[in-house]
One Martini backbone bead per residue (centre of mass of N, CA, C, O) as a GRO file, in nm:
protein
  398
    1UNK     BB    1   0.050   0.064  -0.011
    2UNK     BB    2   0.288   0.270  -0.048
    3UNK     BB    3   0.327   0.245  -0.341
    4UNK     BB    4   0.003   0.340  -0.379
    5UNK     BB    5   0.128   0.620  -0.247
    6UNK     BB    6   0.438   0.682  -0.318
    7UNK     BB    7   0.574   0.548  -0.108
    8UNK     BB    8   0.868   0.442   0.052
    9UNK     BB    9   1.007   0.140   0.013
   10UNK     BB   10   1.273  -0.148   0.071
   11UNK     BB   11   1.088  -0.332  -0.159
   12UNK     BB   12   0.941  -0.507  -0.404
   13UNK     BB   13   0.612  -0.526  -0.493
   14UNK     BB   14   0.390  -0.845  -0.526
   15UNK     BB   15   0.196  -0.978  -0.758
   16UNK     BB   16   0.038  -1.357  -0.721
   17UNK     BB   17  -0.286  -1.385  -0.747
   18UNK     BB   18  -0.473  -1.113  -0.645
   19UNK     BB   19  -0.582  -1.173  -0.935
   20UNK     BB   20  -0.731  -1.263  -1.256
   21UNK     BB   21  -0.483  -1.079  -1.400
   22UNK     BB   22  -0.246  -1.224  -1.162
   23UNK     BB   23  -0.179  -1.521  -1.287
   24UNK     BB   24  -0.240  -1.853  -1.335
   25UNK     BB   25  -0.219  -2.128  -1.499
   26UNK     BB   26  -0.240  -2.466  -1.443
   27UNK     BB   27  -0.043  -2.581  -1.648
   28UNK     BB   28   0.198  -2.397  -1.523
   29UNK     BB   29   0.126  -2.468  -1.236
   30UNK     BB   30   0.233  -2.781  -1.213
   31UNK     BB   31   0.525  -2.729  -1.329
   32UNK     BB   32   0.616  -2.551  -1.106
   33UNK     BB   33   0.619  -2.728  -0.875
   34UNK     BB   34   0.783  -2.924  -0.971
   35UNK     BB   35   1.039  -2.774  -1.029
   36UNK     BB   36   1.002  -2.721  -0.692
   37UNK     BB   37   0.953  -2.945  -0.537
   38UNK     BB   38   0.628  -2.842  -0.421
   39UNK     BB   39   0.470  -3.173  -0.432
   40UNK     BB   40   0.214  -3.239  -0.152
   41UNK     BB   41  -0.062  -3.390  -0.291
   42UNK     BB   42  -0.199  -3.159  -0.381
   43UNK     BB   43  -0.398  -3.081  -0.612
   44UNK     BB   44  -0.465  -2.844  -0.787
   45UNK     BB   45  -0.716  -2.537  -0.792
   46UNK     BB   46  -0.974  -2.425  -0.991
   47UNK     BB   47  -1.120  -2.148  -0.989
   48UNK     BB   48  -1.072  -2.033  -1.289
   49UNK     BB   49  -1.276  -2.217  -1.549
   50UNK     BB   50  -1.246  -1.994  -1.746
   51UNK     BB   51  -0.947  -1.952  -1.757
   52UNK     BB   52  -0.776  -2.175  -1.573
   53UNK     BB   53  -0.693  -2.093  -1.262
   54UNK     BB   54  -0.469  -2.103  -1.010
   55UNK     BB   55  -0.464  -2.174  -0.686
   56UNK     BB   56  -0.268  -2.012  -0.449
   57UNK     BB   57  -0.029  -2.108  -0.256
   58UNK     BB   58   0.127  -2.074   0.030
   59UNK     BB   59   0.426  -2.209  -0.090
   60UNK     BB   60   0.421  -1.981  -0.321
   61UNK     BB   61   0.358  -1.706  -0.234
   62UNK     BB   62   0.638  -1.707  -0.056
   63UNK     BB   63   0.825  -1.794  -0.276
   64UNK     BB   64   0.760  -1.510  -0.416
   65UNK     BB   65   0.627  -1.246  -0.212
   66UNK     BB   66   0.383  -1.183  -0.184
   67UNK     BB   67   0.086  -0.900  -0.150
   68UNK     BB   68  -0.147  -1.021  -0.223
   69UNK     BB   69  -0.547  -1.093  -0.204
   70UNK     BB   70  -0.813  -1.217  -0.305
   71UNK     BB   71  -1.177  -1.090  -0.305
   72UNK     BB   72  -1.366  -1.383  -0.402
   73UNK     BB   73  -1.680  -1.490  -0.545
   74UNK     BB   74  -1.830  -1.736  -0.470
   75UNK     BB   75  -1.862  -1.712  -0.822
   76UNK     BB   76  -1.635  -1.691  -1.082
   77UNK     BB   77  -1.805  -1.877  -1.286
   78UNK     BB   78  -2.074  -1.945  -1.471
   79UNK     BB   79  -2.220  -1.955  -1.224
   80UNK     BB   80  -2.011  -2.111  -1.006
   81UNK     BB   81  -1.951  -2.267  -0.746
   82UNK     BB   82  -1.726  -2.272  -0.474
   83UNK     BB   83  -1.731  -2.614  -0.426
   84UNK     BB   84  -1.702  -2.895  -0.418
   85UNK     BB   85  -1.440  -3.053  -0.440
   86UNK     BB   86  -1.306  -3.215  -0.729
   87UNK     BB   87  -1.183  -3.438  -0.932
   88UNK     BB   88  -0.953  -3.405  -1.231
   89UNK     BB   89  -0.893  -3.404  -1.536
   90UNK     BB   90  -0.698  -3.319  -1.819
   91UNK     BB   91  -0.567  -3.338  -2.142
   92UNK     BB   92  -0.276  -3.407  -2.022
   93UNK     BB   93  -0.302  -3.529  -1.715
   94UNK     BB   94  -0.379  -3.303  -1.504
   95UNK     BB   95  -0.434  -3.295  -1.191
   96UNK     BB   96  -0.743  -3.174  -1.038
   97UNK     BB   97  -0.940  -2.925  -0.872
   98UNK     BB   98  -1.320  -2.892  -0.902
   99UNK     BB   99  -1.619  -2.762  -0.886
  100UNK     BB  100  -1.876  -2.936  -0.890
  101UNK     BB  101  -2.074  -2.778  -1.113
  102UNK     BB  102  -1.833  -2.873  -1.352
  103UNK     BB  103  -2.003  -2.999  -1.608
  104UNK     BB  104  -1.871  -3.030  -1.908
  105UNK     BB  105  -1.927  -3.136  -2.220
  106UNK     BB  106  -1.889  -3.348  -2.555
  107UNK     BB  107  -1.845  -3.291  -2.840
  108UNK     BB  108  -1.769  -3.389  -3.180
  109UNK     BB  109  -1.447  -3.245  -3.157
  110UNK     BB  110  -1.365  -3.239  -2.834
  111UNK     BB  111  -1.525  -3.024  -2.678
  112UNK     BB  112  -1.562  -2.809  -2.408
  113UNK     BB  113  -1.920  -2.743  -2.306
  114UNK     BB  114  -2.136  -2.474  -2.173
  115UNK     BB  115  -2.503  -2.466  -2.053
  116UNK     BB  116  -2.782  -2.242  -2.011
  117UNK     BB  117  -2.979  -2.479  -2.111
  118UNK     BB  118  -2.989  -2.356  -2.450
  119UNK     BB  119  -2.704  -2.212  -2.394
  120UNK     BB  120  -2.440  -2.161  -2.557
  121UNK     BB  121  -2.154  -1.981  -2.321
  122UNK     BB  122  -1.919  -2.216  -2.371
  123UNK     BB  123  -1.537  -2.319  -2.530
  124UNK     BB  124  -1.337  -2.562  -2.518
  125UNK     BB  125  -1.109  -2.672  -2.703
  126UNK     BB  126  -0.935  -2.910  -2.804
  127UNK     BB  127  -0.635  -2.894  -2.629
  128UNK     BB  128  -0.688  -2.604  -2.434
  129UNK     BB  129  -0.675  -2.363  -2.205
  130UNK     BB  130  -0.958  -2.247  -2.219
  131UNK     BB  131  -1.237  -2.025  -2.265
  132UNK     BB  132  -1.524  -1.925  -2.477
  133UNK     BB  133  -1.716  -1.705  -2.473
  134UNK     BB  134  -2.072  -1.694  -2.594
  135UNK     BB  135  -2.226  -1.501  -2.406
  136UNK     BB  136  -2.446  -1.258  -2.433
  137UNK     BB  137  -2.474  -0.903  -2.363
  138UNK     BB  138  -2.688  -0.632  -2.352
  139UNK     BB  139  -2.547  -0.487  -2.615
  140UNK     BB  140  -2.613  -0.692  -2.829
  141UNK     BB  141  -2.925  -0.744  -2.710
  142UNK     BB  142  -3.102  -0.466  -2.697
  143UNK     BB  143  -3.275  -0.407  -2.480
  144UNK     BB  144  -3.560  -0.300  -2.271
  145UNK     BB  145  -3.580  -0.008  -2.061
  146UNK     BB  146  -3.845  -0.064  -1.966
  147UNK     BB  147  -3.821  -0.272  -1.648
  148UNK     BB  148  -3.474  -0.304  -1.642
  149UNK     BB  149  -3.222  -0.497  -1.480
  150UNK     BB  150  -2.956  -0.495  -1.303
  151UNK     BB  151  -2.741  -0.690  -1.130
  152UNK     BB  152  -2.792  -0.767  -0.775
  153UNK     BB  153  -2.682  -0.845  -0.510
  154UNK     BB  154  -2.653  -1.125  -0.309
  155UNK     BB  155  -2.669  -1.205  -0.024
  156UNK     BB  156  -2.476  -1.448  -0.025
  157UNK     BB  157  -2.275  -1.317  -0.146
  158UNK     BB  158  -2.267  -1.100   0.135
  159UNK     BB  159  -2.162  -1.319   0.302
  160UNK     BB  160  -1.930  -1.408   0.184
  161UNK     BB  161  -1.771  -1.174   0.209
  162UNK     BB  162  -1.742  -1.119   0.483
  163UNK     BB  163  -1.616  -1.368   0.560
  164UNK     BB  164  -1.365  -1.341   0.394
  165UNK     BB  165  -1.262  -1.072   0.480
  166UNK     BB  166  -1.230  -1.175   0.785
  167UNK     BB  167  -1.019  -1.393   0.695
  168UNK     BB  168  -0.814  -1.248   0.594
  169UNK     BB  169  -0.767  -0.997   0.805
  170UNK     BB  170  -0.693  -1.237   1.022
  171UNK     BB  171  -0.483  -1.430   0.800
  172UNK     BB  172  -0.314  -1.144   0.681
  173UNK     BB  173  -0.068  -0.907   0.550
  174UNK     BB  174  -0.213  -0.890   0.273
  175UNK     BB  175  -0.337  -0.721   0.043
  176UNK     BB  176  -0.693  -0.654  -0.050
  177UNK     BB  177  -0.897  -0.753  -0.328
  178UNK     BB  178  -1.188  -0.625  -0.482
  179UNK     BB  179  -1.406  -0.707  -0.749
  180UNK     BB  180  -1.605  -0.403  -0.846
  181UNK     BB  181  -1.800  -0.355  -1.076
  182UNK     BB  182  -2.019  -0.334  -1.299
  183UNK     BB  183  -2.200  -0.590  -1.397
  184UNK     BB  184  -2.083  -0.476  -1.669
  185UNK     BB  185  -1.826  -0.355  -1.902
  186UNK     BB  186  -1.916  -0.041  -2.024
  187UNK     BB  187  -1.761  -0.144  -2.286
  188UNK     BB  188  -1.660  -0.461  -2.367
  189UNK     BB  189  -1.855  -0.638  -2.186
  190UNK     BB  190  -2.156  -0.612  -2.325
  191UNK     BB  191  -2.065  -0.768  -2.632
  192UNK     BB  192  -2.006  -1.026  -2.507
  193UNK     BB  193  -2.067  -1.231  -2.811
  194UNK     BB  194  -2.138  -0.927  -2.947
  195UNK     BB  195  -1.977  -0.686  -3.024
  196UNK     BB  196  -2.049  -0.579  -3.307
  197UNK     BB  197  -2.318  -0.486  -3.217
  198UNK     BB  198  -2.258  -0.269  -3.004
  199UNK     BB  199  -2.067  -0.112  -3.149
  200UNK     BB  200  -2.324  -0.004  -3.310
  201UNK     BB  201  -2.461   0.105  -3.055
  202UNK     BB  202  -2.205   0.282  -2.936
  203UNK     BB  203  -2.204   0.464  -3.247
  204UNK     BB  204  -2.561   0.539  -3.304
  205UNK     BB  205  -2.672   0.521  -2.975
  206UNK     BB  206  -2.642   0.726  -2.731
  207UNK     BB  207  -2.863   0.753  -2.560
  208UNK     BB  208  -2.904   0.452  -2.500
  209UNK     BB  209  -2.662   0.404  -2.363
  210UNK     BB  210  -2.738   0.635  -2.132
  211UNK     BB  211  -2.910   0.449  -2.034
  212UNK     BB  212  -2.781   0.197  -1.982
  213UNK     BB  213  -2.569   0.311  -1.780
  214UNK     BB  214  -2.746   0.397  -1.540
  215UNK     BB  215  -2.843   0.132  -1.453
  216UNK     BB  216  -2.578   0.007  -1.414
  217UNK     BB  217  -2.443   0.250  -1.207
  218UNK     BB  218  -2.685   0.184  -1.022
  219UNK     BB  219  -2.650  -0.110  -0.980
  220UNK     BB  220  -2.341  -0.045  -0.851
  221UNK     BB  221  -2.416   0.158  -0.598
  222UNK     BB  222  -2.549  -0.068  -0.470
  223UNK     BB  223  -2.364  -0.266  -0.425
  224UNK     BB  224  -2.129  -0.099  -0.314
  225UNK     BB  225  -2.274  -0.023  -0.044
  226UNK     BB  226  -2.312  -0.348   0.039
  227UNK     BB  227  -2.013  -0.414   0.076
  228UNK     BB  228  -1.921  -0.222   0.232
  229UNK     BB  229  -2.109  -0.308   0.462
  230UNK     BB  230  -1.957  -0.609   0.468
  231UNK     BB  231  -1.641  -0.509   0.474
  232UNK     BB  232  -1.495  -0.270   0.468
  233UNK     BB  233  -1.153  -0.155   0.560
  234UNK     BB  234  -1.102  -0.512   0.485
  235UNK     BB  235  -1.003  -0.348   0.217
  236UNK     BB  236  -0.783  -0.158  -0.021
  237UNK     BB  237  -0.899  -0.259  -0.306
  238UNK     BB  238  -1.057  -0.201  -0.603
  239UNK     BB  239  -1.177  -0.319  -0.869
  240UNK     BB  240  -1.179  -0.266  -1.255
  241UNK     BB  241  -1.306  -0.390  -1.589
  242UNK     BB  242  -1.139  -0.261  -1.889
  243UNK     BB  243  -1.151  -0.298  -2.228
  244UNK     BB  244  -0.972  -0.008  -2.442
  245UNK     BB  245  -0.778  -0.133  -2.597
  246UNK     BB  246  -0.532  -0.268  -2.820
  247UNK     BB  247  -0.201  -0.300  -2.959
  248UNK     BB  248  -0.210   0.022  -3.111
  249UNK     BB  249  -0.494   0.117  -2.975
  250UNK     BB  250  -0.800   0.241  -2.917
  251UNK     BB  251  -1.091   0.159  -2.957
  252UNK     BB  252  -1.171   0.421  -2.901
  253UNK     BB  253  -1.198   0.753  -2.855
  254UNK     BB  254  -1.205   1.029  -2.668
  255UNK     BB  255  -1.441   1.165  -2.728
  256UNK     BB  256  -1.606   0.939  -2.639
  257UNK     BB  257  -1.529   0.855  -2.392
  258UNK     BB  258  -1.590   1.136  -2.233
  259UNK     BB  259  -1.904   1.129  -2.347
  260UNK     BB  260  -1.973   0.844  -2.227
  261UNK     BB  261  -1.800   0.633  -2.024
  262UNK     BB  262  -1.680   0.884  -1.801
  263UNK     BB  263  -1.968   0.946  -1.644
  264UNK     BB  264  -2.004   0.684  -1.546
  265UNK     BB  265  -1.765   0.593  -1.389
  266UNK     BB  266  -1.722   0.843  -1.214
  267UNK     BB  267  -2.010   0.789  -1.010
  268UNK     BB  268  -1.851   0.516  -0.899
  269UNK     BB  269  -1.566   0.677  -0.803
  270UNK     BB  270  -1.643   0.876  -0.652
  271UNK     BB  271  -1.818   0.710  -0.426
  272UNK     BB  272  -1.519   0.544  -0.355
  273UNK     BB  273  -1.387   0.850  -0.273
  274UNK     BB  274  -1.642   0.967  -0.060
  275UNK     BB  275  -1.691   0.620   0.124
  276UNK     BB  276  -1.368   0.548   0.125
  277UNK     BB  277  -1.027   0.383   0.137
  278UNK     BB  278  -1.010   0.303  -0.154
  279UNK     BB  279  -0.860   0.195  -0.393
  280UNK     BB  280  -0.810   0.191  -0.769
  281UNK     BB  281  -0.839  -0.066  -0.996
  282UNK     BB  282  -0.743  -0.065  -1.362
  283UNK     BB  283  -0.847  -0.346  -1.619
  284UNK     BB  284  -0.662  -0.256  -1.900
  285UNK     BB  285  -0.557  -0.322  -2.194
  286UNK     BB  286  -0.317  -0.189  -2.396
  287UNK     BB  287  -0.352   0.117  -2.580
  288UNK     BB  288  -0.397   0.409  -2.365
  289UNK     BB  289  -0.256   0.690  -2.384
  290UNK     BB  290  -0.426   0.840  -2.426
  291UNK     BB  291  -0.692   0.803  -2.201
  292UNK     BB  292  -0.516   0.881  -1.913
  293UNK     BB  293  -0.595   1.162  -1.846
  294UNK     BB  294  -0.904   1.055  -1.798
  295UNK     BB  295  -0.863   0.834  -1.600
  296UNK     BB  296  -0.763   1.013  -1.372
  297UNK     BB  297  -0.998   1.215  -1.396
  298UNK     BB  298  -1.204   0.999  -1.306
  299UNK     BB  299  -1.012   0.782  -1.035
  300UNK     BB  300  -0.785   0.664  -1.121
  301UNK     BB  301  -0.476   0.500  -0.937
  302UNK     BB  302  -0.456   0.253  -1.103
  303UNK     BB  303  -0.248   0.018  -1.333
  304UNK     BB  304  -0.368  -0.246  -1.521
  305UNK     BB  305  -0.094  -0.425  -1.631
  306UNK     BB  306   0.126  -0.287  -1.847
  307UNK     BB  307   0.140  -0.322  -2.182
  308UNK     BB  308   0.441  -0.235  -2.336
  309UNK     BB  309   0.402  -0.345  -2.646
  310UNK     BB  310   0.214  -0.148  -2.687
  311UNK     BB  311   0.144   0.142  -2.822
  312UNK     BB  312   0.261   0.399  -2.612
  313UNK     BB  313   0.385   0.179  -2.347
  314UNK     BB  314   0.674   0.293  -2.248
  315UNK     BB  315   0.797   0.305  -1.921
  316UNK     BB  316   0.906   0.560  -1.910
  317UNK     BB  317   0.712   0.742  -2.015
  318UNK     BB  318   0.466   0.657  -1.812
  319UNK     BB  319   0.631   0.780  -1.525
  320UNK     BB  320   0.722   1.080  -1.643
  321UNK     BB  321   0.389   1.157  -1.704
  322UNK     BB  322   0.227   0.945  -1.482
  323UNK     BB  323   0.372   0.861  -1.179
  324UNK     BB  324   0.256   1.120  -0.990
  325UNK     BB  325  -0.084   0.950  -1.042
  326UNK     BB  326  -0.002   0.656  -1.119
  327UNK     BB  327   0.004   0.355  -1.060
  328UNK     BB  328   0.208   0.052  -1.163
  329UNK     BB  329   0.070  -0.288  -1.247
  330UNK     BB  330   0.328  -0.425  -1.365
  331UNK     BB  331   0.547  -0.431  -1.619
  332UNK     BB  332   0.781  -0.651  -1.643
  333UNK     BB  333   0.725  -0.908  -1.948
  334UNK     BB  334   0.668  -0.990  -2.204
  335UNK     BB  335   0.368  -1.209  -2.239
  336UNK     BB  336   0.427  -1.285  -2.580
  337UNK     BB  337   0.763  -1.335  -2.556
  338UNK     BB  338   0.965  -1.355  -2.332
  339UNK     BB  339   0.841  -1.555  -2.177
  340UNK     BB  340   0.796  -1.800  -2.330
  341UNK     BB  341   1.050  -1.765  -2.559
  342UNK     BB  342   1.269  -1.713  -2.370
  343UNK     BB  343   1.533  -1.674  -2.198
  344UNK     BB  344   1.600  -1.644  -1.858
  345UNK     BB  345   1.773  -1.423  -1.913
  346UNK     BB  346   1.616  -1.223  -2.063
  347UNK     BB  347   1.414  -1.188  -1.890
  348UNK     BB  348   1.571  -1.039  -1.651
  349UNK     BB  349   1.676  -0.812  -1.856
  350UNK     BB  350   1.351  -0.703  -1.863
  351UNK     BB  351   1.272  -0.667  -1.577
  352UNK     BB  352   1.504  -0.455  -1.523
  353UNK     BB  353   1.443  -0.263  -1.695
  354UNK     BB  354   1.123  -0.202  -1.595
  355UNK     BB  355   1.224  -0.138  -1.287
  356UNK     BB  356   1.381   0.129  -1.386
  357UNK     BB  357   1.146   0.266  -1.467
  358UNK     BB  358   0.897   0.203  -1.232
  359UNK     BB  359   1.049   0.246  -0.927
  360UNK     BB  360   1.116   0.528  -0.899
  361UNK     BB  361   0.951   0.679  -0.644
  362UNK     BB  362   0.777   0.429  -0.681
  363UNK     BB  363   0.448   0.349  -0.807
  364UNK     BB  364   0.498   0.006  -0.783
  365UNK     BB  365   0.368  -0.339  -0.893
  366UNK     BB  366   0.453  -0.638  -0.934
  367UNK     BB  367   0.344  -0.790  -1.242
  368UNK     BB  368   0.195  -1.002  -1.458
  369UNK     BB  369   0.073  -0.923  -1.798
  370UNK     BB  370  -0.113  -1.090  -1.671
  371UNK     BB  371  -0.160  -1.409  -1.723
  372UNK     BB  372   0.022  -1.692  -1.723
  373UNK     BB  373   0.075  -1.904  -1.947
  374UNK     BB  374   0.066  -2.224  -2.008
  375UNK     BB  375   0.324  -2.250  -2.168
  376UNK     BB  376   0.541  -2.152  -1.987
  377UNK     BB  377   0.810  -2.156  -1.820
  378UNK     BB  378   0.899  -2.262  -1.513
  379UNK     BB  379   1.170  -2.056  -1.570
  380UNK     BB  380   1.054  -1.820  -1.617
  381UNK     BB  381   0.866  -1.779  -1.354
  382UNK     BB  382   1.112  -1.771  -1.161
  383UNK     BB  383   1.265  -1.536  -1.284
  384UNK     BB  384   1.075  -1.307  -1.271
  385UNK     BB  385   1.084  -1.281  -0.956
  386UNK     BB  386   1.339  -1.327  -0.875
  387UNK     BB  387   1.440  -1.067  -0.961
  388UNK     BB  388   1.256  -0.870  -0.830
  389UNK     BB  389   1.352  -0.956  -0.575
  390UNK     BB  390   1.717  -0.920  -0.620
  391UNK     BB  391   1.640  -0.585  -0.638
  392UNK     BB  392   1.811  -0.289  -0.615
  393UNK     BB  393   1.753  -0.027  -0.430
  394UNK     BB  394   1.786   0.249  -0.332
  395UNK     BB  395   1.915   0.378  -0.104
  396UNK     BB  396   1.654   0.448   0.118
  397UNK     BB  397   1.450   0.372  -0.098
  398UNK     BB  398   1.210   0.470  -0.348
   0.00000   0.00000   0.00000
């Protein structure tokens, strides 16, 4: 929390699965236990079947000196609580244990499918490594919003955060993370299985836009309202996910920004830095530049991923433009080229590249650039963190 307040640190601050943002592949995930030989008997964990991410160990967090623990919802992917755990096969034959709920179907090309009711909602290729979400968000289906309601947190949710938030903050001294966005990501996520149908609607019909976001960002404070009553500042960070960038330029214009999505995001975060102790951090994929300005006078404290490959977003430059007001998650390590397929050297020395760029002064946060992909080698997921632990501040601290 000193790095996101921009004092002082004595070493760099590590995020390893935080987030669902700064996570691991569990495919990645047994592969490096077995590396580490610190193979327990206990299966890896998949808490998250849409993304296929491994809950985090206690002797893997410590591995590597996490500083971070998320405070993730009953039921992080499609309405699956986690619960109930049972064993699974991976297509690789690496056991694990899955949610009870979780039992997808196998289609004729031998891909495994997820269905609700009679809509199919997800698809893992076989031998993929997540799923393609494939469920339709209000921005595609274009509701009728005369008596439409965008979902509120239920009571079962809010028993769950209260205890697990008290269950944290009375046995870790990591930072707690909460992500609680509104219902749907009120910019890419609105359209997701239909991205093309909403984009359509949010560059014809700006006026239903602002009807859309008005219930959305309604039914968000009124969320946000009943979490604060349920842990208080028993976390410290809010999250909030939206992708606004490709890996060129930003998806949308700046003036679209801040004339549709900016003043509703903005009444989200007014009221969470008007009636909470909460930091703000946004993951936002991609090159977003020009967005930044924007983004700051939202209200944004935090930027996550920090995808330094993406056009414009250089990590000096976003350093010495915006280091003073934007605490920077993440920009370790090119997680689409260098951590894959680099040699372990090669890893080390973007590593500390990077954080010769984002450290001084304070106001980052080492993680990886997203979540660690399936692929990974082990060796270079042990070099990306241990670099990290083992950089050398200056004299008195960042």
């Amino acid at each position: 929390m000193a790095a996101v307040r921009h004092e002082p640190v004595d070493r760099v601050p590590v995020d390893l699965g935080g987030t669902r943002q700064s996570g691991i592949s569990v495919f990645a995930y047994a592969r490096l236990k077995a590396h580490l030989g610190l193979e327990n008997g206990r299966a890896p964990r998949v808490y998250d079947v849409y993304q296929m991410l491994a809950e985090i160990e206690p002797a893997i967090a410590e591995r590597f000196g996490a500083d971070c623990v998320g405070l993730n919802r009953r039921a992080v992917a499609f309405g699956i609580p986690n619960d109930g755990w049972k064993p699974w096969t991976l297509h690789d034959g690496v056991e694990v244990e899955v949610p009870r709920g979780f039992d997808p179907a196998i289609d004729a090309n031998g891909d495994w499918v997820i269905r609700r009711g009679d809509e199919l909602i997800a698809q893992m290729p076989r031998e993929g490594w997540y799923f393609d979400r494939l469920e339709k968000y209000p921005g595609a289906l274009h509701p009728e919003l005369d008596g439409w309601k965008a979902p509120r947190l239920e009571a079962a949710d809010l028993d769950f955060l209260e205890a697990e938030a008290r269950r944290l903050w009375e046995t870790t001294d990591r930072a707690i993370i909460a992500p609680l966005g509104p219902p749907y990501e009120l910019f890419y996520g609105l359209g997701t299985g239909g991205f093309e149908d909403w984009m359509v609607t949010f560059a014809s019909e700006p006026d239903y836009v602002r009807r859309l976001y008005d219930e959305l960002v309604t039914a968000w404070l009124e969320n946000l309202e009943a979490l604060h009553g349920a842990v208080g500042n028993r976390i410290q960070i809010l999250q909030v996910n939206d992708d606004f960038g490709t890996q060129r330029a930003p998806f949308l214009s700046v003036r679209s920004f801040r004339e549709l999505v900016m003043p509703a995001y903005q009444r989200g975060l007014d009221w969470i830095h008007q009636h909470t102790e909460w930091k703000v951090f946004l993951h936002s994929d991609g090159a977003l530049g020009p967005l930044l300005p924007s983004l700051i006078e939202m209200g944004v404290d935090i930027l996550n991923p920090v995808q330094t490959t993406a056009a414009g977003m250089d990590p000096r430059w976003l350093k010495r433009e915006y280091g003073d007001r934007l605490a920077f998650w993440g920009g370790s390590c090119d997680c689409q080229g260098t951590l894959t397929k680099g040699r372990p050297e090669e890893v080390a020395a973007e590593v500390r590249a990077h954080l010769d760029a984002l450290q001084p002064g304070s106001g980052h946060v080492f993680a990886s650039v997203h979540n660690i992909q399936a692929n990974v080698p082990a060796a270079n997921i042990v070099t990306l963190f241990d670099t990290a632990r083992d950089y050398r501040l200056p004299k008195g601290g960042s």
